[in-house]
VOBA-1610 file (N, C-alpha, C; in pm, whole numbers, padded with zeros to 5 digits, always signed):
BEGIN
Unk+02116+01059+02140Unk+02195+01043+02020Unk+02098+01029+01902Unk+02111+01130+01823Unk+02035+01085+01705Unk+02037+00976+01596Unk+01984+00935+01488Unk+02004+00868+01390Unk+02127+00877+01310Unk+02166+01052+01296Unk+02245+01024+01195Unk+02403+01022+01264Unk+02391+01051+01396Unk+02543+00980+01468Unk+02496+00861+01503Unk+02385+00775+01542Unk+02428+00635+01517Unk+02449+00543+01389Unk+02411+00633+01272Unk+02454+00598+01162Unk+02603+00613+01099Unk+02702+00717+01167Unk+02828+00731+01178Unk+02951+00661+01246Unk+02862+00620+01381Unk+02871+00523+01473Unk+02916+00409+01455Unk+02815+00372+01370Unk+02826+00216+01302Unk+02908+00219+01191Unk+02948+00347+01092Unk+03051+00362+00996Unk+03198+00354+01034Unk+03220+00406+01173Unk+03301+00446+01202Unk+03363+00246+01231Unk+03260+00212+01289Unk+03264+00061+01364Unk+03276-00050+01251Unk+03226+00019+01132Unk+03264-00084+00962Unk+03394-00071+00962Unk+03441+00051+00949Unk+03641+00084+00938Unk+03678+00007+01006Unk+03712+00040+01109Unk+03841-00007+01238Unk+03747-00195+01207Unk+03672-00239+01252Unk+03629-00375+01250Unk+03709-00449+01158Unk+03671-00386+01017Unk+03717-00470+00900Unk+03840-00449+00906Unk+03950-00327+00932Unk+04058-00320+00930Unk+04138-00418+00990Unk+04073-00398+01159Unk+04184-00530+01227Unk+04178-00647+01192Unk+04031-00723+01130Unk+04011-00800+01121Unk+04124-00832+00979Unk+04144-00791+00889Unk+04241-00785+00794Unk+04358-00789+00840Unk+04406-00704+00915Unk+04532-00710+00943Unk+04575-00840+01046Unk+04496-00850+01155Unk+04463-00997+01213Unk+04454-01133+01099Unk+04383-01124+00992Unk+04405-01231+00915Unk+04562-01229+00803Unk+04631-01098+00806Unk+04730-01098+00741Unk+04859-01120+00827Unk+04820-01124+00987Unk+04959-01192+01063Unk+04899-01334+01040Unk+04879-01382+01052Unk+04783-01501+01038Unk+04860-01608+00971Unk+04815-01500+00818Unk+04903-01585+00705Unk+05084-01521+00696Unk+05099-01422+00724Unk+05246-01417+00752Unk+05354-01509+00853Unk+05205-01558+00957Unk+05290-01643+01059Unk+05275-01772+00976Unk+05225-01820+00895Unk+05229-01947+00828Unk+05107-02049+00872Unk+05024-01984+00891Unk+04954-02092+00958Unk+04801-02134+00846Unk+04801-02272+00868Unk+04733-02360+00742Unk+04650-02318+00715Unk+04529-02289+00792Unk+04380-02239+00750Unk+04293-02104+00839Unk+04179-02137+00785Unk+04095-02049+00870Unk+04052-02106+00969Unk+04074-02056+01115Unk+04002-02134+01208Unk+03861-02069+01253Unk+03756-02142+01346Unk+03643-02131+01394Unk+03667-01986+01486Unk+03732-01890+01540Unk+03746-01777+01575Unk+03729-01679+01454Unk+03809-01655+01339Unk+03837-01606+01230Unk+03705-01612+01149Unk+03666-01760+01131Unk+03507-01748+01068Unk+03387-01661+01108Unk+03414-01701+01232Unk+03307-01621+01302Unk+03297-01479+01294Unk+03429-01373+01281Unk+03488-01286+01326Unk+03428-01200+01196Unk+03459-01352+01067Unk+03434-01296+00929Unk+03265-01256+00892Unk+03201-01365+00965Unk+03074-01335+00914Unk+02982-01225+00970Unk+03080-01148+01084Unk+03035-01029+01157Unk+03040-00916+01043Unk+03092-00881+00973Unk+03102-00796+00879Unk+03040-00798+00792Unk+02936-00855+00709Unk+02846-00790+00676Unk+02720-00830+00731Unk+02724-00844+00880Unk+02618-00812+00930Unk+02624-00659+00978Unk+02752-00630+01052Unk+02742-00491+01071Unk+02735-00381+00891Unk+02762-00444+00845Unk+02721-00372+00712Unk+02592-00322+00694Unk+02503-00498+00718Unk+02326-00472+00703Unk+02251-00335+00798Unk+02333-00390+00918Unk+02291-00308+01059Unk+02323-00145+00995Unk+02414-00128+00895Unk+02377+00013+00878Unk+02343+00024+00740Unk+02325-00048+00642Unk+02161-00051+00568Unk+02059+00002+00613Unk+02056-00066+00667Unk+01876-00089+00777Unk+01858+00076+00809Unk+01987+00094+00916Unk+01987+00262+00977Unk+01968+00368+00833Unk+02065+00336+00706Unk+02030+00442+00651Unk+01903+00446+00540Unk+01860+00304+00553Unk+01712+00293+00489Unk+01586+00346+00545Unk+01646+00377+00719Unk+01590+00470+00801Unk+01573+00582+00789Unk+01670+00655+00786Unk+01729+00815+00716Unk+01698+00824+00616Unk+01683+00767+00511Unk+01601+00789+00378Unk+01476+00812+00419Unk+01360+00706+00492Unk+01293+00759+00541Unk+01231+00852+00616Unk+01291+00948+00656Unk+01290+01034+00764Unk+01337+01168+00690Unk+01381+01138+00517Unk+01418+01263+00447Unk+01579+01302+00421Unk+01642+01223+00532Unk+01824+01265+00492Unk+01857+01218+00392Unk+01769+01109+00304Unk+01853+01064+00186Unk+01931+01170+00016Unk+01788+01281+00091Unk+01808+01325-00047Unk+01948+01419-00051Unk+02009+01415+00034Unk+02189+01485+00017Unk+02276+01410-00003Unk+02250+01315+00004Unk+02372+01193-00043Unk+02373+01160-00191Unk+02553+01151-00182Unk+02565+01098-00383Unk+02519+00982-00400Unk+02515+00978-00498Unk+02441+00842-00558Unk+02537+00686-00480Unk+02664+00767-00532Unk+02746+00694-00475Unk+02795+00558-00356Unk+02699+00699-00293Unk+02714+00612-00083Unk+02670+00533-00139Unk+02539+00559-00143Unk+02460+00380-00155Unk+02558+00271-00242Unk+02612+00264-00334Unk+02763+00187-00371Unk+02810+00141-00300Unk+02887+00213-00235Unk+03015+00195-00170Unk+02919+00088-00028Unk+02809+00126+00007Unk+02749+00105+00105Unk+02712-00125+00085Unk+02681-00088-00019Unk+02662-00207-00069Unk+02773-00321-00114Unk+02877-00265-00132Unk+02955-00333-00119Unk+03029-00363-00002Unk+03002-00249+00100Unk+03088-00313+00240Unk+02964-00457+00298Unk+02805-00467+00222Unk+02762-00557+00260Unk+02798-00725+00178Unk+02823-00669+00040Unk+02787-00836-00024Unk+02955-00853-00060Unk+03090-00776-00003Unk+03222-00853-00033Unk+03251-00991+00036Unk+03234-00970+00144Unk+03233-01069+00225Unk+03176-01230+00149Unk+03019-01220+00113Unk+02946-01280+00098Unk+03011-01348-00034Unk+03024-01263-00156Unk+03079-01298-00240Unk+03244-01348-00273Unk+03314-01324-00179Unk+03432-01366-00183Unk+03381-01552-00104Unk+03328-01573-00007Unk+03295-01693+00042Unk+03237-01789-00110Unk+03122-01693-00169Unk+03121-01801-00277Unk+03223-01853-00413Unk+03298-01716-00421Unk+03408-01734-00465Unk+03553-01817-00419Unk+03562-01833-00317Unk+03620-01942-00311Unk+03594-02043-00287Unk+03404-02063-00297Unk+03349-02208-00210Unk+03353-02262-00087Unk+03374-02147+00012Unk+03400-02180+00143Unk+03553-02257+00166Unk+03608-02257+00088Unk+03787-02289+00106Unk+03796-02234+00242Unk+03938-02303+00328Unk+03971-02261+00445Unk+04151-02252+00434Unk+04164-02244+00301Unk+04361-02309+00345Unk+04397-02152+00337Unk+04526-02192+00326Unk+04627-02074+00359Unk+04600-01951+00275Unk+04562-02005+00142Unk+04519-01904+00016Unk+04412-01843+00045Unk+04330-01856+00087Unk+04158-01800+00132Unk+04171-01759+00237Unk+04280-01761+00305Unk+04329-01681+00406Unk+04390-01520+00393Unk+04425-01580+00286Unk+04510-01436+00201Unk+04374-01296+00157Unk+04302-01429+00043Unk+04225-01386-00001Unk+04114-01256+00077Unk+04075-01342+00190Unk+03943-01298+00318Unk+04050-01180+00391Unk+04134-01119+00382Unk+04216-01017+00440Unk+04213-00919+00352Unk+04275-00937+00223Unk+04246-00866+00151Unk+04125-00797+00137Unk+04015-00884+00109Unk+03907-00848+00075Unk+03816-00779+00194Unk+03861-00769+00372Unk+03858-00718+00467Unk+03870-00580+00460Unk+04040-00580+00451Unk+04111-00471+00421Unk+04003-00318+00297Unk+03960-00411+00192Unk+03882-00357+00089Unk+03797-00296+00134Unk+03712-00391+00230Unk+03566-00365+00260Unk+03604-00208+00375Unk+03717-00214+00444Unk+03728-00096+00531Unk+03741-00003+00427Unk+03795-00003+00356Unk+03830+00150+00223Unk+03703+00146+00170Unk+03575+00047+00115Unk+03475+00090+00115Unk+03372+00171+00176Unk+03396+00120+00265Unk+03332+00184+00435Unk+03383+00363+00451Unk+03545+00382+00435Unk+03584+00519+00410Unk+03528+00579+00311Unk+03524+00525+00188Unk+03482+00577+00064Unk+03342+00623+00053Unk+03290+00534+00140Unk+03123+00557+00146Unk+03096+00709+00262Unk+03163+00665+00401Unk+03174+00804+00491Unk+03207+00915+00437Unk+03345+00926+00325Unk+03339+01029+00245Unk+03229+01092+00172Unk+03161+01025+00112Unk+03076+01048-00031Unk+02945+01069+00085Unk+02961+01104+00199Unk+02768+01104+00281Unk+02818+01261+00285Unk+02656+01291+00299Unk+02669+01417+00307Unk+02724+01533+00419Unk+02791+01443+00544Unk+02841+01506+00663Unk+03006+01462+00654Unk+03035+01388+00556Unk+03169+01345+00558Unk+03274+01458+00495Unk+03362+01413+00575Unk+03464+01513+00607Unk+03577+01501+00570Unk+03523+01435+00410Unk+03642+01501+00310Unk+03558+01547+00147
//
């Protein structure tokens, strides 16, 4: 397997991740329930590590010469599926209630349409 399908790999694994994880935190708060628990945290801070993990890969591919077909763009979109996460936590101060529940889904949900937006805008994406 080369670099640039395990770099797709891991795009593909930003989508669906952040998605369920959104939609998982939006039954969550539809079922009524008070906060964020220690499953959910954990679940949360996986996402922009798999973000970094494909940083890293396409800071690779830059090296190796694939960078120069990509819009300016990716790298954007790329960067934000890493620091939403991060920045929504400082934005709400590490809150855990029902509202920051809302919030961390949403902003899940986001980070997967970033993740699309970014697969789009690479130079093998397929739209």
């Amino acid at each position: 397997m080369g670099i640039v399908q395990i770099h797709a790999s891991i795009a593909t694994t930003v989508m669906l991740f952040n998605t369920v994880l959104g939609v998982w935190g939006l039954l969550k708060f539809l079922r009524k329930q008070d906060n964020i628990d220690g499953s959910f945290w954990g679940a949360i801070a996986l996402s922009p590590v798999l973000g970094l993990a494909q940083a890293i890969i396409g800071v690779i591919m830059i090296g190796r010469g694939f960078g120069s077909v990509v819009r300016l763009v990716h790298y954007l979109y790329g960067t934000l599926c890493v620091i939403a996460v991060p920045a929504t936590f400082a934005f709400t101060r590490g809150r855990d209630d029902r509202g920051a529940l809302l919030i961390y889904s949403m902003i899940l949900i986001l980070t997967a349409i970033f993740g699309l937006r970014a697969y789009m805008t690479a130079a093998g994406g397929a739209f």
